[in-house]
C-alpha positions in Angstrom: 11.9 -3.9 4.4 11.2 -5.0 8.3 8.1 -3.7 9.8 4.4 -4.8 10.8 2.4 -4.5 8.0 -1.1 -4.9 6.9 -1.5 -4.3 3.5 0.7 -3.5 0.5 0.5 -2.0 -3.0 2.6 -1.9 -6.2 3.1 0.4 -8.5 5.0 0.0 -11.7 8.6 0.2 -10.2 8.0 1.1 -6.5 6.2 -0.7 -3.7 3.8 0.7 -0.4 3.5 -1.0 2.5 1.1 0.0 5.7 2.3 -0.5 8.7 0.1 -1.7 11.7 0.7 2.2 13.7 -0.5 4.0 10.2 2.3 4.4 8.7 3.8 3.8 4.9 6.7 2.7 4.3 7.4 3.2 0.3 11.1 1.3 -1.7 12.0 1.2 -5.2 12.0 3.7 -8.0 11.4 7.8 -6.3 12.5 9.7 -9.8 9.1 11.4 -9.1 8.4 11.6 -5.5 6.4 8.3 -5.4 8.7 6.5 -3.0 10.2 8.5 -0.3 12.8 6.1 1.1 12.0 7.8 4.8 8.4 7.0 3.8 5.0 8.8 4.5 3.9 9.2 8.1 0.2 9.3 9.3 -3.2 7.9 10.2 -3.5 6.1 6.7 -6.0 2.9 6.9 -5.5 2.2 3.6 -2.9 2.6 0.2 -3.1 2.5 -3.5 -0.1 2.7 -6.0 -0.6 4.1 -9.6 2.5 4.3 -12.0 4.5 7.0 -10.4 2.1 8.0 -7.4 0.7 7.2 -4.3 -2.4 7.1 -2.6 -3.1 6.7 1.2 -6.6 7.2 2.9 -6.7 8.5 6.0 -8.4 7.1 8.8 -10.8 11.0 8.6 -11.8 9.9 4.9 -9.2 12.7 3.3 -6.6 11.2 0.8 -2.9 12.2 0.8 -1.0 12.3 -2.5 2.3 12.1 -3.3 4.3 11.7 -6.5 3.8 12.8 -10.4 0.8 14.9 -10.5 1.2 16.4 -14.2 -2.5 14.9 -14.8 -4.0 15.6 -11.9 -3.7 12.2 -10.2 -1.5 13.2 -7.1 -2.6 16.6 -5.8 0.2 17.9 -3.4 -2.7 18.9 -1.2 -4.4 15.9 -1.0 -8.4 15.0 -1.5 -10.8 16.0 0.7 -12.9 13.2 1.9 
């Protein structure tokens, strides 16, 4: 995966990485939505990956989700900061 990154994360088969312009580019496993192989665009400052989801903070303080939510860990709407 090319690009200008600044920080990465790993969850337990897929992999995050932030890109300098905000940016995430996601590989590996997407069974659940985890991993989009087009990736997640946004203002994201920082990322987190859990076992099949994925956490981005947004440069506002709001979180976007993505992947298996059947706990509660992903919301589809994201986390208000």
């Amino acid at each position: 995966v090319e690009g200008d990154f600044v920080a990465i994360a790993a969850g337990s088969l897929h992999s995050l990485a932030l890109r300098r312009d905000g940016n995430v580019a996601c590989w590996g496993l997407n069974h659940a939505g985890q991993a989009p192989p087009d990736g997640v665009e946004g203002d994201f400052i920082a990322i987190a990956a859990g076992g099949f989801h994925s956490l981005a903070l947004r440069s506002d303080g709001n979180v976007a989700c993505w992947g298996y939510n059947g706990h509660g860990e992903a919301p589809p709407d994201g986390v208000d900061g």
